[in-house]
GUDRENTI-508943 format. One record per atom (N, C-alpha, C, O): atom name; residue in three letters; x, y, z. Coordinates in nm, 4 decimals. Example, Ala and Ser with C-alpha at 12.3 -4.5 7.8 and 13.67 -1.06 7.14 Angstrom:
BEGIN
NODE   atome   residu       east      north         up
NODE       N      Ala     1.3190    -0.5690     0.7800
NODE      CA      Ala     1.2300    -0.4500     0.7800
NODE       C      Ala     1.3200    -0.3300     0.7800
NODE       O      Ala     1.4236    -0.3319     0.8465
NODE       N      Ser     1.2850    -0.2250     0.7080
NODE      CA      Ser     1.3670    -0.1060     0.7140
NODE       C      Ser     1.2900     0.0030     0.7870
NODE       O      Ser     1.3409     0.1138     0.8039
# end
This chain:
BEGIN
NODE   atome   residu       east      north         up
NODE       N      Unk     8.7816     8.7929    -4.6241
NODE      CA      Unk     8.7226     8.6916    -4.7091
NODE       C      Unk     8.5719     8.6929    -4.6880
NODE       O      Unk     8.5221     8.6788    -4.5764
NODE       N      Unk     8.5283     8.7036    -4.7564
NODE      CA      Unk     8.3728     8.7144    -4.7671
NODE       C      Unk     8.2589     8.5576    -4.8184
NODE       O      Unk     8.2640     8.5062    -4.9301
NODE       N      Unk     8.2140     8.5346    -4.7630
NODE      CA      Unk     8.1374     8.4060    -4.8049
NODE       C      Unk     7.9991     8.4817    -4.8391
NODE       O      Unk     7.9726     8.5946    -4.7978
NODE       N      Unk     7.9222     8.4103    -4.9132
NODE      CA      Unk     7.7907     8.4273    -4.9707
NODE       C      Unk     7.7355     8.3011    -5.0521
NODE       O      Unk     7.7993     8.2409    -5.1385
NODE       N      Unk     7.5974     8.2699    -5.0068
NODE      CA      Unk     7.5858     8.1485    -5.0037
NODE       C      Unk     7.4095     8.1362    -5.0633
NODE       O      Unk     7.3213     8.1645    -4.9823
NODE       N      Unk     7.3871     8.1113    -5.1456
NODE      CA      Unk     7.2640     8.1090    -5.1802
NODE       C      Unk     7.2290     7.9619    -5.2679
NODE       O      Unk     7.3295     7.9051    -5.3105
NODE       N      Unk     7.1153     7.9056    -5.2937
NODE      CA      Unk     7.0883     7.7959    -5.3817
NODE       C      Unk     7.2012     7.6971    -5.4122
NODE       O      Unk     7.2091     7.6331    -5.5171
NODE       N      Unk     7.3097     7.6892    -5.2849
NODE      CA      Unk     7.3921     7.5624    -5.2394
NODE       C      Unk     7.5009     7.6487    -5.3439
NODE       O      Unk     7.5760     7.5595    -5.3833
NODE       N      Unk     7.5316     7.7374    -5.3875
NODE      CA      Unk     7.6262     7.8072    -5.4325
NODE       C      Unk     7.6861     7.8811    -5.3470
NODE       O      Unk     7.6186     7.9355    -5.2596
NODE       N      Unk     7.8480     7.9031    -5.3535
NODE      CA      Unk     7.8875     7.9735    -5.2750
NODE       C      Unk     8.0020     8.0592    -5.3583
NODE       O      Unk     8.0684     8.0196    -5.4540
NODE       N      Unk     8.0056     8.1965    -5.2895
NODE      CA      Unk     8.1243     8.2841    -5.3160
NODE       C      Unk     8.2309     8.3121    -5.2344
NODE       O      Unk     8.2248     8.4124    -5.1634
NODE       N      Unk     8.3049     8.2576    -5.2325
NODE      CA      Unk     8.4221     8.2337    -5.1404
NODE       C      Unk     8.5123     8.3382    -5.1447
NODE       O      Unk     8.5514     8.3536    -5.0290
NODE       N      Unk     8.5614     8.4115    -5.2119
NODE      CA      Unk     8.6257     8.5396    -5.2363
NODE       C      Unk     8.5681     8.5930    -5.3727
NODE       O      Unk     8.5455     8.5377    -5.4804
NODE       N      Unk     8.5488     8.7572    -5.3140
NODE      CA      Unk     8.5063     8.8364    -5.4560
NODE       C      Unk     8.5788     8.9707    -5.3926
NODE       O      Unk     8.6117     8.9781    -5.2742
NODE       N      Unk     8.5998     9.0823    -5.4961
NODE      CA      Unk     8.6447     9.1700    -5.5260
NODE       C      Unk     8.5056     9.2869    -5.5903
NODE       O      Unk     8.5153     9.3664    -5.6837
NODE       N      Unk     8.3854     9.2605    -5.5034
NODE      CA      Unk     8.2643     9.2957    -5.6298
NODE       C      Unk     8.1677     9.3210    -5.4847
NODE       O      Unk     8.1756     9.2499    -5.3845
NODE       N      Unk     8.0805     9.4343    -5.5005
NODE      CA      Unk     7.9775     9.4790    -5.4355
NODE       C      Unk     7.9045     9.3533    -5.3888
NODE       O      Unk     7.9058     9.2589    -5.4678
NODE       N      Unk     7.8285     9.3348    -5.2494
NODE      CA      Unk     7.6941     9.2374    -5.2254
NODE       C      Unk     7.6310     9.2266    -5.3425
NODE       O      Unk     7.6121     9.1289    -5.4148
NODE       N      Unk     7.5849     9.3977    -5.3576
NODE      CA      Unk     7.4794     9.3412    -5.5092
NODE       C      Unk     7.5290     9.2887    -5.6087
NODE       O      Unk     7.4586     9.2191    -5.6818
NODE       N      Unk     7.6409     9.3066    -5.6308
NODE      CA      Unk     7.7420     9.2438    -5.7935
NODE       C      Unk     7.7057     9.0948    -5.7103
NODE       O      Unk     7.6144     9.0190    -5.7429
NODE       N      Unk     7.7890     9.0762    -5.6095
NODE      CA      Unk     7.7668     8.9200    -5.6320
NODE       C      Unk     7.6123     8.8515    -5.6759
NODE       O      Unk     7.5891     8.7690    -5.7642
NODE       N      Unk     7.5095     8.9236    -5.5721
NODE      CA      Unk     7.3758     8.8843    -5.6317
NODE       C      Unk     7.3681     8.8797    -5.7576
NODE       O      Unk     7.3217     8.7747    -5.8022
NODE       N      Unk     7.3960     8.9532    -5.8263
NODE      CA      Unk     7.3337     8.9653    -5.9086
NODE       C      Unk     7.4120     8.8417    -6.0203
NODE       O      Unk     7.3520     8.7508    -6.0778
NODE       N      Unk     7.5378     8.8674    -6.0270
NODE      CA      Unk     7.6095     8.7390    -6.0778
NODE       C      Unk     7.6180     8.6288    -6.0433
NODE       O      Unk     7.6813     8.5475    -6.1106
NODE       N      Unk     7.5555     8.5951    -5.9269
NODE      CA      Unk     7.5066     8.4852    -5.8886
NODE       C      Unk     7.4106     8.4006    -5.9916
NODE       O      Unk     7.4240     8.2896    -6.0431
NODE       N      Unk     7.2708     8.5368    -6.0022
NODE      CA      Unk     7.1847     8.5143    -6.0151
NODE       C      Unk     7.1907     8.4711    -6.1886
NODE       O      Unk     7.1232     8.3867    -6.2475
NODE       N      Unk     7.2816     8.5495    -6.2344
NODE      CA      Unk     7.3010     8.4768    -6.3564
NODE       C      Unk     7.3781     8.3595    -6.3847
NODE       O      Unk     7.3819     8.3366    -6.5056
NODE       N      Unk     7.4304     8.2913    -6.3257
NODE      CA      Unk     7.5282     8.1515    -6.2653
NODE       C      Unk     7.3733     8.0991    -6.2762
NODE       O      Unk     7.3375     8.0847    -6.3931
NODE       N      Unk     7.2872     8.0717    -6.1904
NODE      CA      Unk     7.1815     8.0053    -6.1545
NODE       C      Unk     7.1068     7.9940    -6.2945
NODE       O      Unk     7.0879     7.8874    -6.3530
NODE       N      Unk     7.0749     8.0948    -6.3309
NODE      CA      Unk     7.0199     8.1220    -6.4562
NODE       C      Unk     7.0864     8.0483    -6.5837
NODE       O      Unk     7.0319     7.9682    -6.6596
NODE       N      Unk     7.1933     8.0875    -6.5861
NODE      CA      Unk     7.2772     7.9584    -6.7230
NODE       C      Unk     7.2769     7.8660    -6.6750
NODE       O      Unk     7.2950     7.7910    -6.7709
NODE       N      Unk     7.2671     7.7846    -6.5626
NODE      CA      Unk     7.2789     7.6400    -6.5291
NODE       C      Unk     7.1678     7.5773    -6.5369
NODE       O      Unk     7.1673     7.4542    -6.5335
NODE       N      Unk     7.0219     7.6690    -6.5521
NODE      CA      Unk     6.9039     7.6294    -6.5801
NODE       C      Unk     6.8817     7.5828    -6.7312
NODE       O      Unk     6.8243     7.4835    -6.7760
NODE       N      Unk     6.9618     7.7124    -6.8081
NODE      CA      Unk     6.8742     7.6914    -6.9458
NODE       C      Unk     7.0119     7.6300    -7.0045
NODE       O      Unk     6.9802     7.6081    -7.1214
NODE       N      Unk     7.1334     7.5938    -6.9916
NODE      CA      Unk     7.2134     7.5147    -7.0987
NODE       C      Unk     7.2588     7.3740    -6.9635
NODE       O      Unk     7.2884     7.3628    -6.8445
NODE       N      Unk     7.2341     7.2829    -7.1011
NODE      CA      Unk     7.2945     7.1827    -7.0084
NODE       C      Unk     7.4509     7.1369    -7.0511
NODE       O      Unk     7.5218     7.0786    -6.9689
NODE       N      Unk     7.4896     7.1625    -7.1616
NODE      CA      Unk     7.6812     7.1884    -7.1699
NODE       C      Unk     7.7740     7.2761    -7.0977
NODE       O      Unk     7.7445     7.3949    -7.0849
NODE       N      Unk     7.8507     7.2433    -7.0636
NODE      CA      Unk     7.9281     7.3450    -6.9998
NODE       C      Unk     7.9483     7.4505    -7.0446
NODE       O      Unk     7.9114     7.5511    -6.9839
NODE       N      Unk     8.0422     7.4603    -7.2183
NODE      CA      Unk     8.0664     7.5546    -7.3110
NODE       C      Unk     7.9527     7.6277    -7.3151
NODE       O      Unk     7.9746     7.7343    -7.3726
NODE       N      Unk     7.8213     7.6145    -7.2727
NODE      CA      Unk     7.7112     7.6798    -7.3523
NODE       C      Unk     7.7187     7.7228    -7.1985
NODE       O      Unk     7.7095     7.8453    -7.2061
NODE       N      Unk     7.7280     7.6967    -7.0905
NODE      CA      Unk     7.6661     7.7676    -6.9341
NODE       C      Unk     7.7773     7.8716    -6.9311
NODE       O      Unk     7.7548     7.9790    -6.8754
NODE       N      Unk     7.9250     7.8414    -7.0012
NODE      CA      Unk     8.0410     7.9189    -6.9698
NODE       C      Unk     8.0010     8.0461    -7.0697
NODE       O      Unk     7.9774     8.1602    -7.0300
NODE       N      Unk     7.9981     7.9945    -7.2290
NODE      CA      Unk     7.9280     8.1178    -7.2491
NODE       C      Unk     7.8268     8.2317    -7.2891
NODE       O      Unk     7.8169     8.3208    -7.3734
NODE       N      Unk     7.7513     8.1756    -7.1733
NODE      CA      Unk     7.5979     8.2723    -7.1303
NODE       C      Unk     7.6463     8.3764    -7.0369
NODE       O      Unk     7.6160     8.4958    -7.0380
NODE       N      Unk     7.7613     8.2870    -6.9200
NODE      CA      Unk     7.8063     8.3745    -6.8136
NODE       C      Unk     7.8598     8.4658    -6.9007
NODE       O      Unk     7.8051     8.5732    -6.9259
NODE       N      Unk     7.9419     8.4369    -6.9381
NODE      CA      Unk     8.0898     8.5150    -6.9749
NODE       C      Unk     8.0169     8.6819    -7.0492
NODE       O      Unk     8.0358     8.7970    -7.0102
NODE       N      Unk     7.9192     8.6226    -7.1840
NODE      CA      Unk     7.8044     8.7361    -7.2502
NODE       C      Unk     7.7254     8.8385    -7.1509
NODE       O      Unk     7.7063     8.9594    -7.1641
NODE       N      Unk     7.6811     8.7379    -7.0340
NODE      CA      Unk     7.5725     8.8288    -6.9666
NODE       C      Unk     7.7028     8.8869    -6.8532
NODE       O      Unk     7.6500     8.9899    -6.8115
NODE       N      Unk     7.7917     8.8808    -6.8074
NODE      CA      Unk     7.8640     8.9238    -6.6736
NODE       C      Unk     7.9616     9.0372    -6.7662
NODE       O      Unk     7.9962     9.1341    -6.6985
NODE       N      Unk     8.0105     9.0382    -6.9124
NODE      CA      Unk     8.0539     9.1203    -6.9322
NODE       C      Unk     7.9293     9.2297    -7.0094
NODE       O      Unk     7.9705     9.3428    -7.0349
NODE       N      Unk     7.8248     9.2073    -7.0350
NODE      CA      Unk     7.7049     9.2963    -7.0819
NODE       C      Unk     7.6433     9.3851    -6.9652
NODE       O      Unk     7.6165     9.5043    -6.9808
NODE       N      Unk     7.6185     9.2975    -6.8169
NODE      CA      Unk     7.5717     9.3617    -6.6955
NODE       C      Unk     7.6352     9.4134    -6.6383
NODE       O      Unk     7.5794     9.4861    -6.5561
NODE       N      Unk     7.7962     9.4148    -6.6387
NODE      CA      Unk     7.9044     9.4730    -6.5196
NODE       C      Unk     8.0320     9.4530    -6.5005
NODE       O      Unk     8.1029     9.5459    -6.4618
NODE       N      Unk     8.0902     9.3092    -6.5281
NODE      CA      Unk     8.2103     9.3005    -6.5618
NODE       C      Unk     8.3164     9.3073    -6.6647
NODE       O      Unk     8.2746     9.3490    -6.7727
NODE       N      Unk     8.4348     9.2796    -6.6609
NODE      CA      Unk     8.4818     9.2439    -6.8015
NODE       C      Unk     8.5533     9.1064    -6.8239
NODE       O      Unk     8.5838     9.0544    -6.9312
NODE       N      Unk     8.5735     9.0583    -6.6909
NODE      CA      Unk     8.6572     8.9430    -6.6584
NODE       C      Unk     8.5904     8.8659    -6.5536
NODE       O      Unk     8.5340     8.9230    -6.4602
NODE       N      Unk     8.5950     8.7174    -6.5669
NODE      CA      Unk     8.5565     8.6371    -6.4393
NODE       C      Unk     8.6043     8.5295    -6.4310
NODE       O      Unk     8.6579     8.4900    -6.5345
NODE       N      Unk     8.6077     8.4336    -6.3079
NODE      CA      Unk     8.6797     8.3341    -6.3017
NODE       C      Unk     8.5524     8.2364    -6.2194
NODE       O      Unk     8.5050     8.2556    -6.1074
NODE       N      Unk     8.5166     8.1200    -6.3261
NODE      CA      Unk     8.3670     8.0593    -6.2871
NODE       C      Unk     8.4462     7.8949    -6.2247
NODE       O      Unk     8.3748     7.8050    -6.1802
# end
């Protein structure tokens, strides 16, 4: 089990490189900045995590 912990966010289990998590982190941080609806933070992730690297995620 892997923890990773940045800007009071945490990753409690992943299946995804250090850098994947950074980096999907970093876009988590990033949609929570610029939408303040959920639907709109869910899908910025969902656009940018399957555009940068994934195809599936569980936020």
């Amino acid at each position: 089990m892997s923890m990773y912990k940045i800007n009071n966010s945490v990753i409690k289990n992943a299946d995804m490189t250090h850098e994947m998590q950074k980096r999907a982190l970093s876009i988590g941080i990033d949609s929570v900045r610029k939408y303040e609806l959920e639907k709109d933070i869910a899908d910025h992730l969902k656009k940018s995590l399957i555009k940068n690297m994934v195809q599936h995620g569980i936020v």
